[in-house]
C-alpha positions in Angstrom: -15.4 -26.3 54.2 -19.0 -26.4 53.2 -19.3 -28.2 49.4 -21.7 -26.0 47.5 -21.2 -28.1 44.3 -18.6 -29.7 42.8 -16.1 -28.0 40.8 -13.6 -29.2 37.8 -11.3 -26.4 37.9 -10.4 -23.6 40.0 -13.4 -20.6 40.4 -12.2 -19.0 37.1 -15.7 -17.0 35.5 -17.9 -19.0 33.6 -18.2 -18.0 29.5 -21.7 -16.5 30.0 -23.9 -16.0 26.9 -25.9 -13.2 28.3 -22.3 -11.5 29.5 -22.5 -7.7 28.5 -18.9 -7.2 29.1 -18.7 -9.6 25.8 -21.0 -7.1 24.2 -18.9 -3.9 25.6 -15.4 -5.3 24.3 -16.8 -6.4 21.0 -18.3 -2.7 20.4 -14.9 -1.7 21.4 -12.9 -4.4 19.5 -14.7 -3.8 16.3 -15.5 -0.4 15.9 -11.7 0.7 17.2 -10.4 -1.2 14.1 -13.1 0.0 11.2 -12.2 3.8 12.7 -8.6 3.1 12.8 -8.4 1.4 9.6 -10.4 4.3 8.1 -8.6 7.2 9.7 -5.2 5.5 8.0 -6.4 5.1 4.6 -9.8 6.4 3.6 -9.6 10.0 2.1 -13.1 10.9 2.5 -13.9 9.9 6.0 -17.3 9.4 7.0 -17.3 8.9 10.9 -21.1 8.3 11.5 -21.1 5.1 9.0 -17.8 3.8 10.9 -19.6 4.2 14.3 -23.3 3.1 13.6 -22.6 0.1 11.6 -19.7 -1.6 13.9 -22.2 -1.0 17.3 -25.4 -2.1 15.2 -23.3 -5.4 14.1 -22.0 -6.0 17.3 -25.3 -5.9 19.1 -26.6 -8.4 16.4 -24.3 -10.9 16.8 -24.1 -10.3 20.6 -28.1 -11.3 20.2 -27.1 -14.4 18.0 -24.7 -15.4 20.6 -27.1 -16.2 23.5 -27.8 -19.5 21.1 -25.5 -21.9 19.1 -28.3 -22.6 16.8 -29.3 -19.1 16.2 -25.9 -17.9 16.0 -25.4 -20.5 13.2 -28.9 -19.8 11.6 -28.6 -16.5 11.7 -25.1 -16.4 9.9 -26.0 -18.4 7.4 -29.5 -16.0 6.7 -26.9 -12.9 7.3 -24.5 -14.2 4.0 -27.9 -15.3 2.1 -28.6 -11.7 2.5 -25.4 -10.6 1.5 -24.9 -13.0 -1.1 -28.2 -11.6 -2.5 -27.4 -8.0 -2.3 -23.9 -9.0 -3.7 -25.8 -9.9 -6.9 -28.5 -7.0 -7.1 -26.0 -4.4 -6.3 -22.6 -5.8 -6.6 -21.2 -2.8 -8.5 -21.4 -1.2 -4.6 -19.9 -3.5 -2.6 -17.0 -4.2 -5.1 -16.6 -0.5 -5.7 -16.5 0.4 -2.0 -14.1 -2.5 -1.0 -11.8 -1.8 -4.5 -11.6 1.8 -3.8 -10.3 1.4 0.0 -7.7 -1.1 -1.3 -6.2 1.5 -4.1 -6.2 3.5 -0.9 -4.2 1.6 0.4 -2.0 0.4 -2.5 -1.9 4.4 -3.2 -0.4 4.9 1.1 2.2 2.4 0.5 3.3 3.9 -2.8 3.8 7.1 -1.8 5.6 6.1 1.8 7.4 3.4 -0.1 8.3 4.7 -3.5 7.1 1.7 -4.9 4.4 1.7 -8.1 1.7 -1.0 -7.4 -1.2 -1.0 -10.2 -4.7 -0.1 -8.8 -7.8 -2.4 -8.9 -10.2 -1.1 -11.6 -13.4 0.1 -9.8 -16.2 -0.6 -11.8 -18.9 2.8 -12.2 -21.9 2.6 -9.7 -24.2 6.1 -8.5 -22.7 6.7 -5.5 -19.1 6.3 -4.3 -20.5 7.4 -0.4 -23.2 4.5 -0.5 -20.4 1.8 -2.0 -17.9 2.7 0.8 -21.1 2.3 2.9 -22.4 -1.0 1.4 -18.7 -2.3 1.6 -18.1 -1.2 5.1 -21.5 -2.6 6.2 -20.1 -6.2 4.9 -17.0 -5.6 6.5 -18.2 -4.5 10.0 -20.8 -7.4 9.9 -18.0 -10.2 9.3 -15.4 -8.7 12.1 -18.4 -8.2 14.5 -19.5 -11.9 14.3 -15.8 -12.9 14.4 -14.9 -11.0 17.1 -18.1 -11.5 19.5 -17.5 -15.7 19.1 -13.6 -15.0 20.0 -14.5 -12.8 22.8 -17.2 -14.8 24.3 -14.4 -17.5 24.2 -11.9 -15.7 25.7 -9.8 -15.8 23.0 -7.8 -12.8 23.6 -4.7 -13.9 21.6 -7.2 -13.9 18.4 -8.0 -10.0 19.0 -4.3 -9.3 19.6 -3.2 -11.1 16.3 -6.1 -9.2 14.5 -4.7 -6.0 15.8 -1.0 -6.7 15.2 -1.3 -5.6 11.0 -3.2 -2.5 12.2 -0.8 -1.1 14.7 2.2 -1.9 12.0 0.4 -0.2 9.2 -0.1 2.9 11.4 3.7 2.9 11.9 4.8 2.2 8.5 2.4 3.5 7.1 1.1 6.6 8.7 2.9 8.7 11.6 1.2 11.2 12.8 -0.9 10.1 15.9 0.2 6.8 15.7 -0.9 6.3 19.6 -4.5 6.7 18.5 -4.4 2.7 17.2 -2.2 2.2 19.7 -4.4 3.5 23.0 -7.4 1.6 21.2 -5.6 -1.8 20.9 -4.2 -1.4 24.1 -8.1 -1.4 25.2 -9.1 -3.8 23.6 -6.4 -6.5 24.2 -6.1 -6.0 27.6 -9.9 -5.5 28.4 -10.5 -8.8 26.5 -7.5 -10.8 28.1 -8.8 -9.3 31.9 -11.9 -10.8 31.0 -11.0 -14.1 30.0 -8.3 -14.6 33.2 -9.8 -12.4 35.5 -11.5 -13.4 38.8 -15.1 -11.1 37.8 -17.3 -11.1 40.6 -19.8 -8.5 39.2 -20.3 -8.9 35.0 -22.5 -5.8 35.1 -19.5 -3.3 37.1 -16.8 -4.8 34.5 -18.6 -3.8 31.6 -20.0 -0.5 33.0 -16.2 0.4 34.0 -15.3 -0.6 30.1 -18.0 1.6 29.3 -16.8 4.8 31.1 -13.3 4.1 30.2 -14.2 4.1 26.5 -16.2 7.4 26.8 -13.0 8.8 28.9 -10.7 8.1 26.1 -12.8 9.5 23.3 -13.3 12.5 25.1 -9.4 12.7 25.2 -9.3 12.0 21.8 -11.3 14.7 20.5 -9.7 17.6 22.9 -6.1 15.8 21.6 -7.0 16.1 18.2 -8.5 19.6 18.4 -5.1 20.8 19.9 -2.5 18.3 18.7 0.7 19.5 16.8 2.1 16.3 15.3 5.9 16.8 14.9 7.3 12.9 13.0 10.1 11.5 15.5 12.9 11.5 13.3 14.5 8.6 14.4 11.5 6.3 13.5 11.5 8.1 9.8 15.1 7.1 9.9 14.4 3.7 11.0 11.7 3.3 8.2 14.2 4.4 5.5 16.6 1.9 6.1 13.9 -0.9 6.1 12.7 0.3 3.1 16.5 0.6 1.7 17.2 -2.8 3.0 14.1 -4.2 1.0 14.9 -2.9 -2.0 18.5 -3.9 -2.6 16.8 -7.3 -1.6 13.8 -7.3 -4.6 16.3 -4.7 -7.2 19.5 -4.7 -6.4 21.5 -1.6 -6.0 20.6 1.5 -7.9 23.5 3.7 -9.7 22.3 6.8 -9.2 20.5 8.4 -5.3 16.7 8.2 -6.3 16.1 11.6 -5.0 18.7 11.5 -2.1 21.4 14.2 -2.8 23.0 13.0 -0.1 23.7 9.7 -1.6 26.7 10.1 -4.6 26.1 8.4 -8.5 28.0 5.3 -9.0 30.8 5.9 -11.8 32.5 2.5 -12.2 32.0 0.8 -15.6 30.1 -2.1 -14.8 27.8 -3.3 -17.4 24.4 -2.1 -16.8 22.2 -2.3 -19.8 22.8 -3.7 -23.7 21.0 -0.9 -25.9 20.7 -1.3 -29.7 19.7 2.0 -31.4 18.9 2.0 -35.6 20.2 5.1 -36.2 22.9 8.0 -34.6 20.8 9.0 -31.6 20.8 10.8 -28.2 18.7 9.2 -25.5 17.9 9.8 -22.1 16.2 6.6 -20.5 14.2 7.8 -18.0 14.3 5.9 -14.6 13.5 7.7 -11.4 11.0 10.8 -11.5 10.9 13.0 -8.3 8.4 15.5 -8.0 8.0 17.1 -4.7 11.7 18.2 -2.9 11.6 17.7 1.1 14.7 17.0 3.4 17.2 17.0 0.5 15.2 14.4 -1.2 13.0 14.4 -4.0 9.9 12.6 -3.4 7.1 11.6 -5.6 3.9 12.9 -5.5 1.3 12.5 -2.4 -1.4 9.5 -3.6 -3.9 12.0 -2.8 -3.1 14.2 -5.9 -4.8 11.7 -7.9 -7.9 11.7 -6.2 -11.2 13.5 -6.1 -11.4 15.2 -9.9 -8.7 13.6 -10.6 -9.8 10.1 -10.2 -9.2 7.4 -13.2 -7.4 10.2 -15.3 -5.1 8.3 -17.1 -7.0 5.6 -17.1 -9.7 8.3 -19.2 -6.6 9.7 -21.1 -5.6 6.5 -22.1 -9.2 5.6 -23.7 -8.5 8.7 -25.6 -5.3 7.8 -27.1 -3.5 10.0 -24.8 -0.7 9.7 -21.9 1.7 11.9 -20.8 4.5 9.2 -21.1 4.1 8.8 -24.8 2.8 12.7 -25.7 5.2 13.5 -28.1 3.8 10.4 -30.6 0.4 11.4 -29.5 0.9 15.0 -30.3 2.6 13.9 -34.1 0.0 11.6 -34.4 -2.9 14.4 -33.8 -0.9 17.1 -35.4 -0.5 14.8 -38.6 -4.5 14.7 -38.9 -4.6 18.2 -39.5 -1.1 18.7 -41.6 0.8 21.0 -38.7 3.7 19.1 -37.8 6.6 21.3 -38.5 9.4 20.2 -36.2 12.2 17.7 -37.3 12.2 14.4 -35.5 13.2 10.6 -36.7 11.6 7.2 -36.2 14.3 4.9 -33.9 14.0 1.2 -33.1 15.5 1.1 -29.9 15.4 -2.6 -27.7 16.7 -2.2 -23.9 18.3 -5.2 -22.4 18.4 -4.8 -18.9 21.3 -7.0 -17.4 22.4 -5.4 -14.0 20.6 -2.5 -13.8 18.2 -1.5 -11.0 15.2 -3.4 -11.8 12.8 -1.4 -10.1 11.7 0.5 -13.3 11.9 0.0 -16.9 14.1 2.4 -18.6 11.7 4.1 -20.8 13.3 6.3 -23.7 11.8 9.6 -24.6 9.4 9.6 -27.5 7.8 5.8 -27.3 5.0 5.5 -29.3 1.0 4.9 -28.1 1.3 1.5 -29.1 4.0 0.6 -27.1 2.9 2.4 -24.5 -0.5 0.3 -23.9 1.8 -2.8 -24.0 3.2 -2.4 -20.8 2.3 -3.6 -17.2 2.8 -1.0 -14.4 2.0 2.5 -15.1 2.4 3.7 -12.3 0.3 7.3 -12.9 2.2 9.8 -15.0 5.7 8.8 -13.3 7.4 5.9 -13.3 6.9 2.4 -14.7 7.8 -0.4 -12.6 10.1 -3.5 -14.2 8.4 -6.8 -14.6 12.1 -7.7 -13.3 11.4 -10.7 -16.0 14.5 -11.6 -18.6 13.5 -10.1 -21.9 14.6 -7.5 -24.3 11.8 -4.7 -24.0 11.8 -3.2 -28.2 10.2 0.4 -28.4 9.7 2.4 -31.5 10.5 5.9 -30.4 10.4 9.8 -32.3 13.9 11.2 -31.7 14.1 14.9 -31.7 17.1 17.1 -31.0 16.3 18.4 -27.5 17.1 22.4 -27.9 14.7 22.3 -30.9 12.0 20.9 -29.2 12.3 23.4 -26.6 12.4 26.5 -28.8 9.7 25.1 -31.5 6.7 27.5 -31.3 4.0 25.4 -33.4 1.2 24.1 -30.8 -1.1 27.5 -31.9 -3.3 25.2 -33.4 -4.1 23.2 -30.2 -6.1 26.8 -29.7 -8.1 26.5 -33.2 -11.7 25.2 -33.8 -11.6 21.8 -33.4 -13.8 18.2 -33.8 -14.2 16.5 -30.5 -14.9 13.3 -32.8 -11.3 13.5 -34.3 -7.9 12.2 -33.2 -6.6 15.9 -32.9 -10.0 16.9 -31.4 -9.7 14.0 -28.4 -5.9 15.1 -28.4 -6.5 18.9 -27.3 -9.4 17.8 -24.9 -6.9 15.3 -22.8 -3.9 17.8 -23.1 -5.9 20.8 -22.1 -6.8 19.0 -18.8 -3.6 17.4 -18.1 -1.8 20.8 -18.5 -4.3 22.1 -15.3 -3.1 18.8 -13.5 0.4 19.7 -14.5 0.7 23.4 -13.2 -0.9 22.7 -10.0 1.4 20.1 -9.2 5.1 20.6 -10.8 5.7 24.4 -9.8 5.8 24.9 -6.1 9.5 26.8 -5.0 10.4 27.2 -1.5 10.2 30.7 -0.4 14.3 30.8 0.8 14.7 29.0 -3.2 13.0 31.8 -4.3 14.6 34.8 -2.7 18.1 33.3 -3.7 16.6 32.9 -7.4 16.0 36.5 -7.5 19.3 37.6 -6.6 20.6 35.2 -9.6 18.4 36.1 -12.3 18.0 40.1 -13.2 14.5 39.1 -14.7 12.1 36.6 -15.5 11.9 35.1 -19.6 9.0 34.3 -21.0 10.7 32.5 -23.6 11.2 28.7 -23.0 14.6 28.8 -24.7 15.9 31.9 -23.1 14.9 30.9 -20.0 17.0 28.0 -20.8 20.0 29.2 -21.6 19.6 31.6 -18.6 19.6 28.8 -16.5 22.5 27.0 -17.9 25.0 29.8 -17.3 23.9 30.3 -13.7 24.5 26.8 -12.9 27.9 26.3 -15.3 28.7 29.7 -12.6 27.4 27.9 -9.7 29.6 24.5 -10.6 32.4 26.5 -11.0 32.0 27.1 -7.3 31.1 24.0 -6.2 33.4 21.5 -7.9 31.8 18.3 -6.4 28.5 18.8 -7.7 27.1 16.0 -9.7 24.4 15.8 -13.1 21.6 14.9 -9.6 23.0 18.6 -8.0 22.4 20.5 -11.5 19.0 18.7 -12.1 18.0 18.8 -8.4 18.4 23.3 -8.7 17.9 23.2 -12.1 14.5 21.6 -11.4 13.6 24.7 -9.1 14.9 27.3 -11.3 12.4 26.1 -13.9 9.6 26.2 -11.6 11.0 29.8 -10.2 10.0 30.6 -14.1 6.6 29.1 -14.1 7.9 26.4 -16.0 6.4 22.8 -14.6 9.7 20.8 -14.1 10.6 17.5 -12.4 13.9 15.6 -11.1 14.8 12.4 -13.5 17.2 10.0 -12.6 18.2 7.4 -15.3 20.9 6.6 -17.9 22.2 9.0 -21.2 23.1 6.9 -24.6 24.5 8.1 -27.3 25.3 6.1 -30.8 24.1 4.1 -32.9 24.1 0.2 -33.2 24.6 -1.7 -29.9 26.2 0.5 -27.0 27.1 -1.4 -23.6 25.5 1.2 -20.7 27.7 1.0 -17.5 27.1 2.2 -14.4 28.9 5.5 -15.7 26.3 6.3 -17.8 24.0 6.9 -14.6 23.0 10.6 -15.0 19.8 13.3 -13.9 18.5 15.4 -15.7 15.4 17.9 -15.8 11.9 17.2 -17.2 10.1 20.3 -18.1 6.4 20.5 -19.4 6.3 22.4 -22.6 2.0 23.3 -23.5 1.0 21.0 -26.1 3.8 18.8 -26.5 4.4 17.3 -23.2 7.7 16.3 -21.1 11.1 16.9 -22.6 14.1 16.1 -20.7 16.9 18.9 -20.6 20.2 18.7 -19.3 21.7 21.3 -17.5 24.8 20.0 -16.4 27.7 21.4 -17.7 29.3 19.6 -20.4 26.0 17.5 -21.4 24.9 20.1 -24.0 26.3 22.2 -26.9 27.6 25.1 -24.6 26.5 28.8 -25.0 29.2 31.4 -25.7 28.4 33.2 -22.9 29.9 30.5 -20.9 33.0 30.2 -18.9 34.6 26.5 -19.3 37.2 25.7 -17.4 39.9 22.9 -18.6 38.3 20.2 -17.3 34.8 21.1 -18.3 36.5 21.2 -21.8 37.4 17.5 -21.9 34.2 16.5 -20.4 32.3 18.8 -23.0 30.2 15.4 -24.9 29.5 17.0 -28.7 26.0 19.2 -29.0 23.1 16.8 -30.7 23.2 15.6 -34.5 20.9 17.6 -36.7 18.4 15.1 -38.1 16.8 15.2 -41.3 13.0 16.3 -41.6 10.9 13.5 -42.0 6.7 13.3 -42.2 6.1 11.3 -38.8 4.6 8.0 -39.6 0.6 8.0 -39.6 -0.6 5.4 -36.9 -4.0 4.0 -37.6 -6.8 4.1 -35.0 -6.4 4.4 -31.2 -5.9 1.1 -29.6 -8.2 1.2 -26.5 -7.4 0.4 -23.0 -7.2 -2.8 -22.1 -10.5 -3.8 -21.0 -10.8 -4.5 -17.1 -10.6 -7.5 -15.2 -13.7 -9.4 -14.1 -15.0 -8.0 -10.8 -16.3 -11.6 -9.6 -12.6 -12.5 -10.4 -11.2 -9.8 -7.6 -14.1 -10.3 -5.6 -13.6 -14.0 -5.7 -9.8 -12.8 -5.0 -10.0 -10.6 -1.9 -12.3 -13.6 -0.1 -9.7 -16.5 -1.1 -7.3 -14.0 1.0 -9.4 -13.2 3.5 -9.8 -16.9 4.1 -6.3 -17.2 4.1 -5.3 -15.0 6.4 -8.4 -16.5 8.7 -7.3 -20.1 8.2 -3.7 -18.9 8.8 -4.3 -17.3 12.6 -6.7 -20.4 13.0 -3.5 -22.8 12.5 -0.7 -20.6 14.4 -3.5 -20.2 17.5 -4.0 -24.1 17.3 -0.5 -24.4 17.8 0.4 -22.3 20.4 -2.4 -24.1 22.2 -1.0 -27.5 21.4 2.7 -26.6 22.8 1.3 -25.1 25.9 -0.6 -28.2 26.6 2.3 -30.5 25.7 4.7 -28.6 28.4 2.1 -29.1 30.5 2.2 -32.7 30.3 5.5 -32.6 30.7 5.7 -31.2 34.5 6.9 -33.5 37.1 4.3 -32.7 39.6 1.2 -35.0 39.6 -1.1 -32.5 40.8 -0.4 -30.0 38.1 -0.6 -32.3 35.1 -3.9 -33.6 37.0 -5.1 -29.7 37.3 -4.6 -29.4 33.4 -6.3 -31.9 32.5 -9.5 -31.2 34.7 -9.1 -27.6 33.0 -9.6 -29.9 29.3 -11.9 -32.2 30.8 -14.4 -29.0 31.5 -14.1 -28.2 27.8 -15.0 -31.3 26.5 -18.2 -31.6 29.0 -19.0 -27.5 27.5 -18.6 -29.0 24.1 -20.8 -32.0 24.8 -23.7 -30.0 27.1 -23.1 -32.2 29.8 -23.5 -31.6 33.1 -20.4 -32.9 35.9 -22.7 -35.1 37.7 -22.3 -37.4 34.5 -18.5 -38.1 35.2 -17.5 -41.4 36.2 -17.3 -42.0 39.8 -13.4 -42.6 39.7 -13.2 -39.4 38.2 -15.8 -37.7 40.0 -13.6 -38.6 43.2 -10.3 -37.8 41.7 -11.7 -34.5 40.9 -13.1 -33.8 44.5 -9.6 -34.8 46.1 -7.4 -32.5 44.1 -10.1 -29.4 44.3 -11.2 -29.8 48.4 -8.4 -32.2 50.3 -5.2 -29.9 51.7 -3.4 -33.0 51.3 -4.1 -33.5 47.6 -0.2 -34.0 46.7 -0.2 -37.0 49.3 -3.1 -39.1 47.9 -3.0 -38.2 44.0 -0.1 -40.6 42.6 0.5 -42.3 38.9 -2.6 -44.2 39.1 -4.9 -41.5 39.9 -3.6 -40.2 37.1 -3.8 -43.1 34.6 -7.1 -42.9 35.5 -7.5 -39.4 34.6 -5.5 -40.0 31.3 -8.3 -42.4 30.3 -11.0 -40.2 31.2 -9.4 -37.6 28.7 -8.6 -40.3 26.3 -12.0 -41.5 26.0 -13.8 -38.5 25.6 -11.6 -37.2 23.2 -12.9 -40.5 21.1 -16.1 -40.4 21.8 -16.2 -36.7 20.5 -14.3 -37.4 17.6 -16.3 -40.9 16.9 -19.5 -38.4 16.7 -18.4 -35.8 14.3 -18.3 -35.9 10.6 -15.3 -34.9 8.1 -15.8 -31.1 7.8 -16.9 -30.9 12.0 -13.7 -32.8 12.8 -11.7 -29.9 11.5 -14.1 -27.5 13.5 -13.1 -29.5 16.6 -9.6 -29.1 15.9 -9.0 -25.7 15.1 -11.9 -24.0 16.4 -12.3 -25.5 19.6 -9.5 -27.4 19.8 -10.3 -30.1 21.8 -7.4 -32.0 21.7 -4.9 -33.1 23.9 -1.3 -34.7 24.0 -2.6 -37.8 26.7 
């Protein structure tokens, strides 16, 4: 065999600089995960931004990379840059990278049922050129990342960057999840082919990476163009008991089905909640609120309803002294301005003591004041309010008002007057005008089948809120008749759609009812659903329809048990001026941006730091098996493999090995009878080598490049 140079490991490919396959997979790398991530989560997607910026980027750093010293020179000018455009425009690039994070937050709510606060976006020009400005960081930061770990043949770093992507488009987005998936696929194994492959021809590689990424987004397009997603079923299935699982773990168990009519309200009497009420009152403690009804399961509202015009509304109402969790004390407190309160309702301390309760959501009682309101963490919209799941006794001052009265009182014609935009009542009709559009185009969608059965049940449709009402109350006391083993979720659930059916806005609540005065012990009896209706001008009420729940109509037929069950109609309350409130408190003001700026990089570093450590790792145990083998020839192999690192790392060339090594080398790479003249001291020898270069490279580098050498390069080995 002709020598044609000496060798220190086997003829694997050579990490070449000027490699354009590096360039190829790092176009593909990086610009499959910006599109992905943005086809997932971003509502308005701009496609030309996610494709530009990721290919500019990658052929930037793919420039930087033919150099160590301009690669380091030119990221450190890159970050000057940014760190300068950070400063004159920072309002941009937090706005762009906040906004794609309550995107996010807003996807996992709404899949999850859980109620995470949003980031506060602070106001800049132009939403389009912050998601640009933010993407532009974004794709600049995985581009140089993903060129280095590619041009290292690193391919277990691009498959642990893609591992959160391909789970977030399972959990949480199914249709065309095998979009991330085909692109990953790519990626990972067009990466790891290149860094074990035998690649005779750089330039056919990367041209065949090329046509095969043209191939599949041609695929793409035609699939999307023609694709009918249907959900498998079975992963939705599998996702709900995750979820289910996950939550008895943070909350507990809840009493009552949130939304699942399939699932049956717990009725032992296990204490639930200690509530002390000031006066004779009937409350309903609002817990769950379902708004959209899909597979026998009330649902909350998709994130995207908040978006667009609807963008930072509460957040606006809330500046205004409004929210439609505390309207009824917003409309007294408006209608007081102007002397037209004319409906009877009574101030109520009430404290809630949550002992074994769900603790996913606070139970708010109807009627809670402004004040209170701006108190607590967790709004979640205009829906539920998450628990702090802290031990505390939450104390609201709440406007108690007996619940038919509220629905028959006819005294919001004012809201229509003349009015001061400057005043309380003036900021009052404002907010309430435009939450009542939100309101109707959200809360009164019927199926068709629900509405064709409706008609059959009513002989016409009441425009009065009461009669319609009572209307509904004797279908359904009919209906349960007929259906003994209906529970208060089966009356709210139809209930719910009959309002709607008569233009009503109406959701499904799930909570506890209390009744008395002083300290009452909830159980998990108490669990109950009701409806929420929307009456103009006042806001939510909660009404039960359930038979027995309410002061029954004559017109209704009770059966036996019915009358045992019947709980007594509500206490009439004596009229009393509602208490004048002084000045709106504002909303909080918002957190720093540097603050969650500063935040989002500590995690990003994190997360960085993190794959560093578990790659070092895996590295480290590999190496120490391979130590470990028996065979002399194989540990020797190994170790030649490390040597050629080291020799890369210093920029030194073989012929400046040690002649014992040099000859050690050139016996296990070109003698057939390698195995018969390699024994332990050939391999002392070789453990020296290692040893000693190890030192010397270590000996060399400072405090912070030590690190570097670790778990960057990690150029060390168990000898």
């Amino acid at each position: 065999m002709e020598k044609s140079g000496f060798r220190i490991i086997e003829n694997r490919p050579s990490v070449s600089e000027t490699s354009w396959s590096v360039l190829i997979l790092t176009m593909l790398t990086t610009g499959g995960m910006i599109f992905c991530l943005q086809w997932m989560f971003q509502s308005d997607k701009s496609y030309l931004p996610a494709i530009i910026l990721p290919v500019a980027a990658s052929v930037f750093f793919f420039w930087l990379n033919q150099n160590s010293k301009r690669f380091l020179y030119g990221c450190v000018i890159l970050l000057l840059l940014i760190g300068a455009g950070g400063v004159v425009s920072s309002n941009y690039i937090a706005a762009g990278f906040l906004d794609f994070l309550n995107q996010v937050i807003a996807q996992y709510n709404y899949v999850t049922g859980q109620a995470f606060d949003y980031f506060s976006v602070p106001e800049c020009g132009s939403m389009e050129l912050a998601y640009v400005a933010a993407l532009a960081c974004f794709a600049a930061f995985l581009a140089g990342y993903m060129c280095r770990a590619i041009a290292g043949r690193h391919s277990l770093i691009v498959l642990l960057c893609w591992v959160p992507i391909l789970v977030g488009s399972v959990y949480l987005r199914m249709p065309f999840t095998g979009l991330p998936m085909a692109w990953a696929a790519m990626s990972i194994l067009g990466t790891y082919a290149y860094s074990r492959a035998e690649i005779i021809d750089e330039r056919a590689y990367a041209l065949s990476i090329l046509v095969l990424l043209l191939l599949f987004g041609g695929a793409g397009m035609v699939c999307f163009h023609n694709m009918s997603y249907r959900p498998s079923e079975r992963i939705a299935a599998l996702k709900e008991s995750v979820n289910d699982k996950a939550e008895q773990v943070r909350f507990g168990t809840a009493d009552y089905p949130e939304g699942k009519l399939s699932r049956q309200i717990n009725t032992s009497d296990e204490l639930r909640l200690e509530v002390t009420v000031s006066k004779e009152s009937m409350l309903y403690l609002k817990g769950y609120t379902g708004s959209v009804f899909q597979k026998n399961k009330w649902q909350p509202l998709d994130p995207t309803c908040y978006g667009k015009k609807y963008e930072g509304m509460i957040k606006s109402y809330m500046e205004k002294g409004f929210h439609p969790l505390s309207q009824l004390d917003c409309y007294l407190t408006a209608s007081s301005e102007i002397k037209k309160t004319d409906f009877r309702q009574e101030s109520v301390e009430v404290t809630v003591d949550n002992k074994n309760a769900y603790k996913k959501y606070r139970y708010l009682p109807y009627g809670i004041s402004f004040e209170d309101l701006t108190k607590i963490s967790g709004i979640q919209q205009d829906i539920n309010v998450l628990s702090d799941r802290k031990d505390g006794i939450a104390k609201y001052h709440v406007h108690v008002t007996p619940q038919d009265e509220l629905i028959s009182y006819n005294g919001t014609g004012w809201l229509d007057e003349a009015y001061d935009e400057n005043k309380i009542s003036g900021s009052y009709r404002m907010a309430e005008k435009d939450y009542r559009k939100f309101v109707k185009k959200h809360y009164m969608s019927v199926d068709k089948k629900e509405k064709e059965e409706f008609s059959e049940e009513f002989d016409e449709k009441k425009s009065k809120l009461s009669d319609i009402t009572d209307n509904i109350r004797i279908v359904l006391s009919e209906q349960g008749e007929k259906e003994p083993e209906w529970t208060s979720a089966d009356y709210a659930s139809t209930g719910t759609m009959m309002y709607r059916w008569f233009n009503v806005p109406a959701r499904y609540v799930e909570g506890y009812l209390v009744q008395g005065k002083g300290k009452i012990n909830v159980t998990a009896g108490d669990a109950h659903a009701w409806v929420e209706i929307y009456k103009e001008g006042v806001g939510w009420i909660p009404v039960d329809v359930t038979p027995g729940y309410y002061k029954e109509l004559p017109q209704q037929k009770k059966t036996s048990l019915q009358q045992e069950e019947t709980v007594s109609g509500q206490q009439e309350l004596e009229e009393t001026k509602p208490q004048k409130q002084g000045e709106t408190k504002k909303f909080p003001s918002e957190k720093n941006r540097l603050w969650i700026i500063a935040g989002i990089i500590v995690i990003l570093l994190m997360v960085f730091m993190t794959s560093l450590w578990i790659y070092r790792q895996i590295v480290w145990r590999r190496r120490v098996r391979e130590m470990e083998q028996e065979e002399i020839i194989k540990r020797i192999r190994c170790m030649s493999a490390y040597m050629k690192e080291m020799y890369q790392y210093l920029d030194r060339s073989e012929e400046e090995m040690g002649a014992d090594v040099r000859k050690i080398l050139e016996c296990l790479w070109y003698d057939p009878n390698a195995e018969l003249h390699l024994n332990k001291e050939q391999l002392s020898a070789m453990i020296s080598a290692v040893k000693n270069c190890q030192a010397e490279i270590m000996q060399a580098a400072a405090g912070w490049k030590k690190w570097i050498i670790r778990y960057w390069y990690r150029l060390e080995y168990p000898v």
